[in-house]
C-alpha positions as CSV (number, residue, x, y, z in Angstrom):
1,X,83.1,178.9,89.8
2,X,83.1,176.1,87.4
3,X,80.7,173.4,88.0
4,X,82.7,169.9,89.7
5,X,81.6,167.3,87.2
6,X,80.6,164.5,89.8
7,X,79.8,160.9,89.5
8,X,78.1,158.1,91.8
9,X,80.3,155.7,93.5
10,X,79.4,153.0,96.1
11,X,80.3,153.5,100.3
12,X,80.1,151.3,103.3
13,X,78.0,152.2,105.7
14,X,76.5,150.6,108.6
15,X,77.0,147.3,107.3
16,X,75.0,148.3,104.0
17,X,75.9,149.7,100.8
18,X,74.7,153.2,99.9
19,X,74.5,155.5,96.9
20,X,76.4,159.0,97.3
21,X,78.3,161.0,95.0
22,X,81.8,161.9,95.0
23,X,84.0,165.1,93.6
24,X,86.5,164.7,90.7
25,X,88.5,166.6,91.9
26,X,87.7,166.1,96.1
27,X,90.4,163.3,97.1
28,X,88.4,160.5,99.0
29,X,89.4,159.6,102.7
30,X,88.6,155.5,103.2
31,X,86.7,154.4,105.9
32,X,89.2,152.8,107.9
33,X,87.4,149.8,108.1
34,X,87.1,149.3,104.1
35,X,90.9,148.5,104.2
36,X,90.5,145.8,106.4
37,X,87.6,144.3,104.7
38,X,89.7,144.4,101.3
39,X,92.8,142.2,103.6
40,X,90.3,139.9,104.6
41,X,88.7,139.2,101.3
42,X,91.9,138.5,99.7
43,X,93.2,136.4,102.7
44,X,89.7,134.2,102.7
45,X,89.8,134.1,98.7
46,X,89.0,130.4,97.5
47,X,87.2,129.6,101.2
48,X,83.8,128.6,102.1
49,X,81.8,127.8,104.7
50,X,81.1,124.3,106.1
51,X,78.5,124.6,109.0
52,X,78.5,121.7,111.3
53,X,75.4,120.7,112.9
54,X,75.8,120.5,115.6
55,X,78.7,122.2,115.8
56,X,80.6,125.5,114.5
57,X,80.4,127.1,111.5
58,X,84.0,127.3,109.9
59,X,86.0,128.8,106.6
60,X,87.7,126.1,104.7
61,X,89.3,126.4,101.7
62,X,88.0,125.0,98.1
63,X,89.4,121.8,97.8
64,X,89.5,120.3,101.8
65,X,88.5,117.2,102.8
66,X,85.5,117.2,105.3
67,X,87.6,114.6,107.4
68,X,90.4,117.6,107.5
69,X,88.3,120.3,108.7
70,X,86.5,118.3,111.0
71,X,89.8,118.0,113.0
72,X,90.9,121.2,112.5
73,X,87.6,122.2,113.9
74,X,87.5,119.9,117.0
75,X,84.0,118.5,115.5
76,X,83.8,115.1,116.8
77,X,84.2,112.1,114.2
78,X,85.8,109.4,113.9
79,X,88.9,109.5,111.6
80,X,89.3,105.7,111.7
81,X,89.8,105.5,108.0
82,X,93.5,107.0,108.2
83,X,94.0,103.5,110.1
84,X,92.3,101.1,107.3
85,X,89.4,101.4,109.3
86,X,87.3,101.7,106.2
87,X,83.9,102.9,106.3
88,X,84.4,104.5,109.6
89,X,83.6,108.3,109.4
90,X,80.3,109.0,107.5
91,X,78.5,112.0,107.7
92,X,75.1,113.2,106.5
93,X,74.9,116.4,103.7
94,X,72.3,118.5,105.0
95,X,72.7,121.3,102.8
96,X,74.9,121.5,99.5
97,X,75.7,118.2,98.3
98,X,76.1,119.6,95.1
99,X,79.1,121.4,96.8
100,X,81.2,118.2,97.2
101,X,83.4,116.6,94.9
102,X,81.9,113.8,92.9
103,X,81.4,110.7,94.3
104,X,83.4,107.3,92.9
105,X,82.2,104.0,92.9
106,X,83.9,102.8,96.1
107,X,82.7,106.0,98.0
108,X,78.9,105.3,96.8
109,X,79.6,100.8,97.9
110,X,81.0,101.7,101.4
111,X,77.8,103.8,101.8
112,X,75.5,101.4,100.8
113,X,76.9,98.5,102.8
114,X,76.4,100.7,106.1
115,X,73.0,100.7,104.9
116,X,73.3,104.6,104.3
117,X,70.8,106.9,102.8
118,X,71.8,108.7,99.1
119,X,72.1,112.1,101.6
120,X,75.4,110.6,103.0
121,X,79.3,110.6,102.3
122,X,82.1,109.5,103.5
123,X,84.6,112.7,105.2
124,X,87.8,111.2,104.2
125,X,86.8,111.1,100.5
126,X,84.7,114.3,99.9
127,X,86.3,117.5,99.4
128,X,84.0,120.7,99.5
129,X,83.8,123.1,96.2
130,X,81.4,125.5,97.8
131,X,79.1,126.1,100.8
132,X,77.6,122.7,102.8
133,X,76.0,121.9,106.2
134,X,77.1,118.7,108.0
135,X,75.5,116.7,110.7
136,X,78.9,114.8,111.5
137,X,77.2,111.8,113.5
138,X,74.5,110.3,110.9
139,X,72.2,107.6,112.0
140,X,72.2,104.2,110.2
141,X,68.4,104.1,110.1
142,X,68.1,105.1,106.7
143,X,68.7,102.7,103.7
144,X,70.8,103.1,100.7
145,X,68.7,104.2,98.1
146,X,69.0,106.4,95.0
147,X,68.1,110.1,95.0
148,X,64.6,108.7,93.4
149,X,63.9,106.5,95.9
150,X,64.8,103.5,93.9
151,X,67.4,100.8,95.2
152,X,70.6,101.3,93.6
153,X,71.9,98.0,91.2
154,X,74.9,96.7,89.4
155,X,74.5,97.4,85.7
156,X,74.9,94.4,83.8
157,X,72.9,92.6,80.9
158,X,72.6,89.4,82.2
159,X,70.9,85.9,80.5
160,X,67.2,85.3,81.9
161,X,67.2,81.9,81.4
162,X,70.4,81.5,83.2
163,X,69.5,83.7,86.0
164,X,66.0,81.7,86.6
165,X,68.3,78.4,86.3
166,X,70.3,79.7,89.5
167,X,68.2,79.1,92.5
168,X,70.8,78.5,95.2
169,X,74.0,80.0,95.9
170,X,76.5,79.3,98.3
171,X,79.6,81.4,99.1
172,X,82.4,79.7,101.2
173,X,84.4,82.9,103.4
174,X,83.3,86.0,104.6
175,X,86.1,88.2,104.3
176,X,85.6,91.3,101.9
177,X,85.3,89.0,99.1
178,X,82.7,87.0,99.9
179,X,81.0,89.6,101.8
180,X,80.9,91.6,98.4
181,X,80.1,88.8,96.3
182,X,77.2,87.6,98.2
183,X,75.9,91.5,98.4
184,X,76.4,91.6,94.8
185,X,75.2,88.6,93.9
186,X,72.0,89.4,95.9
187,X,71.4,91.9,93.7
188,X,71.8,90.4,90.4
189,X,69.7,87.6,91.6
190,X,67.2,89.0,94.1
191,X,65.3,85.5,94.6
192,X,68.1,83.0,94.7
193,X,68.5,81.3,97.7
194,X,71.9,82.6,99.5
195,X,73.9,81.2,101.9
196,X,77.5,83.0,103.3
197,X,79.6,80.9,105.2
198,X,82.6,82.5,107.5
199,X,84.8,80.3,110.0
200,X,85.4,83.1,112.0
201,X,82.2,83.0,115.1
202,X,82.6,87.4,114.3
203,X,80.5,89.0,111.9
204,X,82.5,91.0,109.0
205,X,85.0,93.2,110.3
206,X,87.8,95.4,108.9
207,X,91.0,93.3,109.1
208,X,93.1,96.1,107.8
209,X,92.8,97.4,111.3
210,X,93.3,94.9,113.7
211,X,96.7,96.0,114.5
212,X,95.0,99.0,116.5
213,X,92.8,95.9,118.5
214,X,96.5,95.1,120.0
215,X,97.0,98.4,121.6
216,X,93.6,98.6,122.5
217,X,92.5,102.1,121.0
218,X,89.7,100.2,119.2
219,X,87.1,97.6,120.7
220,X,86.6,94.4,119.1
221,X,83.0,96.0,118.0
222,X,84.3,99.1,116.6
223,X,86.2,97.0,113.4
224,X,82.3,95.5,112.1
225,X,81.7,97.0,108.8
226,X,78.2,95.9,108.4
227,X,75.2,96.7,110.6
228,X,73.4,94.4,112.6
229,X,70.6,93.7,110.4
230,X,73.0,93.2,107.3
231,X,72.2,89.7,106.7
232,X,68.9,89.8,107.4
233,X,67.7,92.4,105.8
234,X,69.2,91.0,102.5
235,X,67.6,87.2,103.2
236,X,71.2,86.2,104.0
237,X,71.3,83.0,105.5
238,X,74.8,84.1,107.4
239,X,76.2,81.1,108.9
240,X,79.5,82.0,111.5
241,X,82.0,80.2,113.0
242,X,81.1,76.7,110.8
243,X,83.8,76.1,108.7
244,X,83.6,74.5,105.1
245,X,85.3,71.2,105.3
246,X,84.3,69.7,101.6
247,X,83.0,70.5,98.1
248,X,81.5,67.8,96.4
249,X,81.3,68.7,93.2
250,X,79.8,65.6,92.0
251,X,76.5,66.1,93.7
252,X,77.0,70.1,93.6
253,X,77.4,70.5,97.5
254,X,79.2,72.4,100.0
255,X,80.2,70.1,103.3
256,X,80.1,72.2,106.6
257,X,82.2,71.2,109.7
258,X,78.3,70.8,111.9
259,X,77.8,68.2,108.9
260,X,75.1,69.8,107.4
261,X,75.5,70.0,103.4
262,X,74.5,72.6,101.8
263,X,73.1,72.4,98.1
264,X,74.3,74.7,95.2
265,X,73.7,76.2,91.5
266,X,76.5,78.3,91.7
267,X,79.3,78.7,94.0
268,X,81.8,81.1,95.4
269,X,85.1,80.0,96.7
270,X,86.5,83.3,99.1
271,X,88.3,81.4,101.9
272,X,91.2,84.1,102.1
273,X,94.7,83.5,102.9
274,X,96.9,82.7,105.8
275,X,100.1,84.0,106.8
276,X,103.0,82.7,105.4
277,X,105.2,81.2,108.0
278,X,108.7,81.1,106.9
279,X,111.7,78.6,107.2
280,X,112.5,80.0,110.9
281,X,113.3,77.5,113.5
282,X,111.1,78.0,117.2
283,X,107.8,79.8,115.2
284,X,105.2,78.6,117.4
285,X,107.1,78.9,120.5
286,X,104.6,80.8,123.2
287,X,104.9,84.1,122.4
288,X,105.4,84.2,118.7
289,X,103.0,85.2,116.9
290,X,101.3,85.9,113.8
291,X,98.5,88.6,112.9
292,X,96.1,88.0,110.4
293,X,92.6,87.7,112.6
294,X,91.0,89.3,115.5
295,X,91.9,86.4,117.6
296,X,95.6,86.9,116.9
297,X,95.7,90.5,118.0
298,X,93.8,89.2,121.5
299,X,96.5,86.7,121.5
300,X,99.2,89.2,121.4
301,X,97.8,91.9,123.4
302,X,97.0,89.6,126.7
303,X,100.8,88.4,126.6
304,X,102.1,91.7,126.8
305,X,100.1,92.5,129.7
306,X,100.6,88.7,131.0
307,X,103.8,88.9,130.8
308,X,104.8,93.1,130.9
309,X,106.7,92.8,127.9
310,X,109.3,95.2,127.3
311,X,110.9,94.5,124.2
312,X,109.7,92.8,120.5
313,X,111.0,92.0,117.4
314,X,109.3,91.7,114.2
315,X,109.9,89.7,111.2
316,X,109.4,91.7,108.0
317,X,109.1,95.5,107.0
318,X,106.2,95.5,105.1
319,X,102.8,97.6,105.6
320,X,101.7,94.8,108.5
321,X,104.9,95.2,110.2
322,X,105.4,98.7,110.3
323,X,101.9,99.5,111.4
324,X,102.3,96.5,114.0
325,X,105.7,98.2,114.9
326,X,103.5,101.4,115.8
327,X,100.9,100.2,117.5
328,X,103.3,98.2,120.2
329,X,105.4,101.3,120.9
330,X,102.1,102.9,122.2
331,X,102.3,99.8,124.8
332,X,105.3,101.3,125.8
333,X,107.2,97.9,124.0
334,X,110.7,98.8,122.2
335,X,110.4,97.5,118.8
336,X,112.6,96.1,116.6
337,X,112.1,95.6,112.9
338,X,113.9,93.1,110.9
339,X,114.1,93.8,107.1
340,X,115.5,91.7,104.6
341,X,115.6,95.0,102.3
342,X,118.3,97.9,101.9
343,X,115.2,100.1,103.1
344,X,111.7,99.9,104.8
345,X,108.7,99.3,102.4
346,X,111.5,98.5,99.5
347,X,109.3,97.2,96.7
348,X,107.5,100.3,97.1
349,X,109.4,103.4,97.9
350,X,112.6,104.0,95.8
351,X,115.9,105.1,98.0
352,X,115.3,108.5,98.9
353,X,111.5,108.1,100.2
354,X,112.6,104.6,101.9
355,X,115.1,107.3,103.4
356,X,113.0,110.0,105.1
357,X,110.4,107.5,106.2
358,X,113.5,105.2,108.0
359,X,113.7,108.7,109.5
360,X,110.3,108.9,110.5
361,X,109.7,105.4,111.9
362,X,112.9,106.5,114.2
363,X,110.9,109.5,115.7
364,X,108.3,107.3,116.8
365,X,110.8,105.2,118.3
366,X,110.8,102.4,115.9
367,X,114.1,100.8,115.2
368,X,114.6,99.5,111.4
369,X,117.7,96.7,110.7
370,X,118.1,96.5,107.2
371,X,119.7,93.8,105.6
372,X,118.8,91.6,108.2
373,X,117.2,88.0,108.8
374,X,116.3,85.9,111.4
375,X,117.4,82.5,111.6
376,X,115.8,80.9,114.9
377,X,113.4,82.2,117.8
378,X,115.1,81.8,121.0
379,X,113.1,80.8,124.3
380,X,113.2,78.8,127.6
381,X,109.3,78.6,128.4
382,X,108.8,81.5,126.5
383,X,110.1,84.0,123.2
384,X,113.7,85.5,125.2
385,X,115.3,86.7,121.7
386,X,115.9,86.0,118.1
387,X,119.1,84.8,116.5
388,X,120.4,86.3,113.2
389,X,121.2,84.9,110.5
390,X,124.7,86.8,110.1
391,X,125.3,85.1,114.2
392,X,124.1,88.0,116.4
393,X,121.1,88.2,118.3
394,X,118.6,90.2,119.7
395,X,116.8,90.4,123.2
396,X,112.9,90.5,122.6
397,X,110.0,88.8,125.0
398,X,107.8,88.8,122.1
399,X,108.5,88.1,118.2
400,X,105.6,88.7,115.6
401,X,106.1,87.4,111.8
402,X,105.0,89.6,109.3
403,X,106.6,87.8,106.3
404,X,103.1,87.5,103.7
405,X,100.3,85.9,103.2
406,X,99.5,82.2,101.1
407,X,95.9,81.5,99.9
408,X,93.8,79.1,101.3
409,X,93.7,77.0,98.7
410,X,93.6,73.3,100.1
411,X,89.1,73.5,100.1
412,X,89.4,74.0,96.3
413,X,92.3,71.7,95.9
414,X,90.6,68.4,97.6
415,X,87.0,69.7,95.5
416,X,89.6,68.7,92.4
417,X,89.5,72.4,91.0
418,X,92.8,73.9,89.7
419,X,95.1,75.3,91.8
420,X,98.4,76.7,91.4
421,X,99.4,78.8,94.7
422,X,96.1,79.9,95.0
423,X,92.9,78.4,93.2
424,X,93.5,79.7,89.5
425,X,90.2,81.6,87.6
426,X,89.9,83.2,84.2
427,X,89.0,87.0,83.7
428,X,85.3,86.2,84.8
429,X,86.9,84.3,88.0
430,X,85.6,81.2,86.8
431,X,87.4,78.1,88.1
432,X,88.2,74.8,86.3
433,X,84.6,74.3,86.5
434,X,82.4,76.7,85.3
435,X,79.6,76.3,88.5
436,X,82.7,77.4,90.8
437,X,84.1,80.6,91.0
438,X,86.7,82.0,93.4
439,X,87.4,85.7,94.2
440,X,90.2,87.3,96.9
441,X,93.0,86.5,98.4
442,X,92.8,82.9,98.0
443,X,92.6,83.9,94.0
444,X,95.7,83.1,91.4
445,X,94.9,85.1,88.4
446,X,97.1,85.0,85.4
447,X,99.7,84.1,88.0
448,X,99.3,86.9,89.8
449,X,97.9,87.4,93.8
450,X,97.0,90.6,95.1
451,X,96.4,90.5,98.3
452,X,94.7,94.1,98.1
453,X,91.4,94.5,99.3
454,X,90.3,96.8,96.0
455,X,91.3,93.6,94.3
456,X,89.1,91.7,96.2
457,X,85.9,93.8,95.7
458,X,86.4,94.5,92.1
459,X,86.6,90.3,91.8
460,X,83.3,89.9,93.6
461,X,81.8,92.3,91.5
462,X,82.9,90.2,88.4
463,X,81.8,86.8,89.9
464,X,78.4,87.6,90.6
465,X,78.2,89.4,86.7
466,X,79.3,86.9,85.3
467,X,77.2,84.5,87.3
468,X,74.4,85.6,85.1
469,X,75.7,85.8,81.8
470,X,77.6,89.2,81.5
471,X,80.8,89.8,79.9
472,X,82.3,91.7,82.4
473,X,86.5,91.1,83.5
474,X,88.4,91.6,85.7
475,X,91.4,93.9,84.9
476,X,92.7,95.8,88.2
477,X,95.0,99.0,87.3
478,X,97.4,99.4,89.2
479,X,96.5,99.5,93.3
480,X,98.1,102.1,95.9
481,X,99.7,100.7,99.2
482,X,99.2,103.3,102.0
483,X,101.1,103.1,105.1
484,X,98.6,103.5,108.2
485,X,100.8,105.6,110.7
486,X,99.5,108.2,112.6
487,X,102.1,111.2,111.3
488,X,103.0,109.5,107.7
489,X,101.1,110.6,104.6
490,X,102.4,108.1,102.3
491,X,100.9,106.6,99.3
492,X,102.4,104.5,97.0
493,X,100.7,103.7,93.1
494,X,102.2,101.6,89.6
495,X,106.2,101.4,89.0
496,X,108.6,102.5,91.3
497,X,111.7,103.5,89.3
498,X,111.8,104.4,85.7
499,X,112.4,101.8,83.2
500,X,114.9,104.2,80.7
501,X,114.0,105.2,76.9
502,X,110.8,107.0,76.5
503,X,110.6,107.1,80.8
504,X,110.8,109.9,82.6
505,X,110.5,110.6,86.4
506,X,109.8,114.2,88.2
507,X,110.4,114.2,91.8
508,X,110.2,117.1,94.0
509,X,111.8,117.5,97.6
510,X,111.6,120.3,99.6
511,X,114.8,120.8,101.6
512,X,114.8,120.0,105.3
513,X,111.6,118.8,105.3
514,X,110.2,115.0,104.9
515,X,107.6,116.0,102.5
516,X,108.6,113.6,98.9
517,X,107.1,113.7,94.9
518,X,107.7,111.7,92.3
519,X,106.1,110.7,89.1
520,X,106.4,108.3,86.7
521,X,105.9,108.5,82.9
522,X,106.1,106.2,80.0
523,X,105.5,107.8,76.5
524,X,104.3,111.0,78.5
525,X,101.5,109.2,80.3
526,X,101.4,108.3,84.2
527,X,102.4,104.7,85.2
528,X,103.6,105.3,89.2
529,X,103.7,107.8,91.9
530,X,105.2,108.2,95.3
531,X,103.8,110.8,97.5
532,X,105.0,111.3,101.2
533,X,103.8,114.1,103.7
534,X,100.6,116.0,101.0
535,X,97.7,113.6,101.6
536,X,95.6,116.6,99.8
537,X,97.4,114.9,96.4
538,X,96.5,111.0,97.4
539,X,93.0,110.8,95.5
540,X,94.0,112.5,92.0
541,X,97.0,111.2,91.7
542,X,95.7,107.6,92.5
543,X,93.7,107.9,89.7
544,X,95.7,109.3,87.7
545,X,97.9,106.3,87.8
546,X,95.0,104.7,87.4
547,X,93.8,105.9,84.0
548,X,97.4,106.2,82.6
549,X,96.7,110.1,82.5
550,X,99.0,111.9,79.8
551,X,100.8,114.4,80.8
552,X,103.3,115.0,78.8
553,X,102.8,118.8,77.5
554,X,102.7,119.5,81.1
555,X,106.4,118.0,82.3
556,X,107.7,122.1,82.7
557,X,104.6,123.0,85.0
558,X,104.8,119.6,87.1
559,X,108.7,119.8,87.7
560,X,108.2,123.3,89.2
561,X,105.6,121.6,91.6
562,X,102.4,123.0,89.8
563,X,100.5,120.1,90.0
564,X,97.0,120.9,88.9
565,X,97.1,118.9,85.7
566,X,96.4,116.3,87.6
567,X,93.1,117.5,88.8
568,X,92.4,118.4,85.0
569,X,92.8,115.5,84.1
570,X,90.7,114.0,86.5
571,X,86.9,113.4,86.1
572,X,85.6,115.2,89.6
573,X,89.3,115.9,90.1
574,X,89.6,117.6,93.3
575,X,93.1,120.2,93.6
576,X,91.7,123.8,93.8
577,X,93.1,125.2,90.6
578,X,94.7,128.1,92.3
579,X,96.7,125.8,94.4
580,X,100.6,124.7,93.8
581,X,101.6,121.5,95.1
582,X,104.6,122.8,96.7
């Protein structure tokens, strides 16, 4: 008989791989379990593990958000962030941090104002590219420090002499801008004597999210940003609830409400903004309101339960309004929303997003009125309706204005400082006189007020370079406006519509469903986005915008929802490559 030829081949066995041989000619019968194996290789392919600990150990796919799979795991963090309540969900890397996607310069600030070690992230930013172990509920006894031990600080050049010349700074606000100018200015000038002043008698807290305070799903101590110690351990002589009432410029002062006056080198003017109370006859009336502090929100939520309100109106569709809007239907209050646009969030959604998310607010039992403005608040010894401005009127025991905000500009006007709307600075942020800056909201730059709180950091980080002697400017790209609804993924970046000639727009919709694309190109190259219902896209395509990525060569690929150029394009971009956008 003719010898078989044979050859060596690989089998399963007990959990191990073995060497055996095989016949040619001898067909091979596979172990019913390698069958299985193969369908679950290909089903986990592009998955790794994230252990928690403590907690499970889970398979997530390349790409993820730790924030995501947390959830999706029922490991306990808090997911605050999705509601503005920024800085809210750290957690410490254990194991693998070189598995997560890089980490951006707002990411690596939030950390180091918690006072968090350089083994820390933030989940809703950091998206896992291989195998990491969590510990989901960090301490906040270690301090921010770079990987070699070293405190990280802002890299400027800077002017010795000038820097030895400033020995007292004063910054009037403690909002986000002046919190971040007086942290950054602390560390360009680590032996100047610094002074924050803040109105408010509560230390720094997110006001992004104080329209959850009003349905009570967050405590008053749950908004702080800053850990108890922040102040001190940064020589920060934090002064609360003393207002500014002067700035003697003359004698280079800052007058305090106690009548203490304060002495200065340099200051910073970050006394925020207000809300803009429009033209409508009976604001003020008890139980009107408007929403710009903690206070406010207290306001608000003890005459609901004072006097079992039932029904509100608000004035103005904007991001406030909306996410106001929400947080009263959880008090079991029927809301309506007066817009003065032909959609919600007009100035930022074009027709057909403004569209599905009318749609959306609906199913959470908001009602919209488009086209629609009040003219007076009606009442007897309290809010019983609004009257339109077209003659109807509306029932309501409760009527919030969410119409803007206007800077508070009247410190720096009486100091003599130019002012337009708000108190108007240069590229550095450098007043009419150049020992006085002014960073935030209360800011009118190039005519311009944002109103953003990106805006606000990136202008204290100027101030306090330029404090010094650095050339550094401030030139904000464009900023996204996310809607902070729990069940709406929307994000918002750059132009809305395209301007015609060399424009070009590539939207995607999938039927029946509420899930929106669209981008915007000039000359190939991104200038605005829309997304609604694929948070995974919110972070590349933000910076996209950002960075004016071109994408013109890849127009086909984007249009049939192939999406991945973006993450290309993207330094520590963060779409798994094998991954439509669909």
């Amino acid at each position: 008989m003719r010898r078989q030829e044979r050859r060596q081949h690989l089998s399963r066995s007990a959990g191990r791989f073995t060497l055996g041989t095989v016949s040619e000619q001898t067909p091979v019968t596979p172990h019913p379990g390698e069958e299985l194996l193969r369908v679950a290789e290909a089903v986990h392919a592009g998955e790794v593990t994230v252990a928690f600990t403590p907690g499970p150990t889970v398979l997530a796919k390349v790409g993820e958000k730790l924030l995501d799979i947390a959830e999706a795991s029922q490991v306990s963090i808090d997911s605050g962030c999705r509601m503005g309540m920024c800085g809210s969900d750290p957690v410490r890397i254990l194991e693998g941090d070189e598995n997560l996607s890089k980490m951006r310069s707002a990411e690596r600030r939030t950390l180091e104002r918690l006072g968090l070690g350089a083994d820390c992230r933030m989940a809703c930013v950091s998206r896992v590219q291989g195998p990491v172990v969590v510990d989901p509920q960090p301490g906040l006894e270690a301090s921010s420090e770079s990987k070699d031990g070293e405190p990280q600080r802002l890299a400027v050049t800077s002017d010795d002499a000038l820097r030895r010349a400033i020995r007292r700074v004063v910054v009037v606000g403690a909002g986000v801008a002046g919190v971040t100018a007086a942290e950054e200015v602390r560390r360009a000038l680590p032996d100047t004597e610094l002074t924050l002043i803040g109105d408010e008698p509560y230390a720094f807290y997110n006001r992004m999210a104080i329209t959850r305070l009003v349905s009570e799903s967050v405590s008053i101590e749950s908004l702080y940003l800053n850990r108890r110690d922040w102040a001190e351990s940064r020589r920060i002589d934090y002064r609360r609830g003393v207002p500014a009432t002067a700035i003697d410029r003359a004698n280079r002062e800052v007058h305090l409400a106690d009548g203490e006056r304060l002495p200065y080198d340099r200051a910073v003017i970050a006394t925020g903004a207000r809300p803009l109370v429009p033209p409508i006859e009976g604001v003020g009336t008890e139980g009107s309101f408007m929403l710009r502090t903690i206070d406010d929100a207290v306001q608000i939520q003890q005459h609901i339960r004072r006097r079992r309100c039932r029904t509100a109106v608000i004035v103005g569709a904007g991001l406030l309004g909306l996410e106001a809007a929400y947080y009263l239907t959880q008090l079991d209050v029927r809301v309506r929303v007066l817009d003065r646009g032909p959609w919600p969030l007009s100035r930022q959604l074009d027709e057909h997003a403004g569209a599905l998310l009318w749609e959306m607010l609906q199913d959470l039992g908001i009602e919209l009125l488009p086209k629609t403005e009040a003219q007076r608040v009606l009442s007897d010894d309290a809010v019983t309706g609004v009257e339109l401005i077209d003659g109807g009127s509306i029932e309501a025991e409760l009527c919030l204005i969410a119409t803007g905000i206007l800077p508070n500009s009247e410190l720096a006007e009486a100091a003599g400082l130019e002012v337009a709307v708000g108190v108007t600075v240069d590229d550095g942020m450098q007043t009419s006189d150049p020992h006085v800056f002014a960073v935030g909201d209360v800011v009118d730059h190039n005519g311009r007020r944002y109103g953003l709180w990106p805006a606000s950091v990136e202008q204290a980080q100027v101030a306090a370079a330029r404090m010094i002697g650095s050339e550094a400017a401030f030139q904000l790209p464009a900023q996204p406006a996310r809607l902070k609804v729990p069940g709406i993924d929307l994000l918002s970046i750059g132009v809305v519509d395209a301007a015609g000639g060399e424009s070009r727009t590539v939207a995607v919709s999938a039927y029946g469903t509420r899930r929106y694309r669209k981008l915007i190109l000039e000359q190939g190259r991104l200038t605005g986005a829309i997304i609604l219902g694929s948070p995974e896209l919110f972070d590349d395509v933000t910076k996209a915008v950002e960075i004016g990525l071109d994408l013109g060569s890849d127009l086909d690929a984007l249009e049939r929802g192939k999406w991945q150029a973006l993450s290309r394009g993207v330094e520590g971009g963060t779409l798994a490559l094998g991954v439509s956008a669909t």
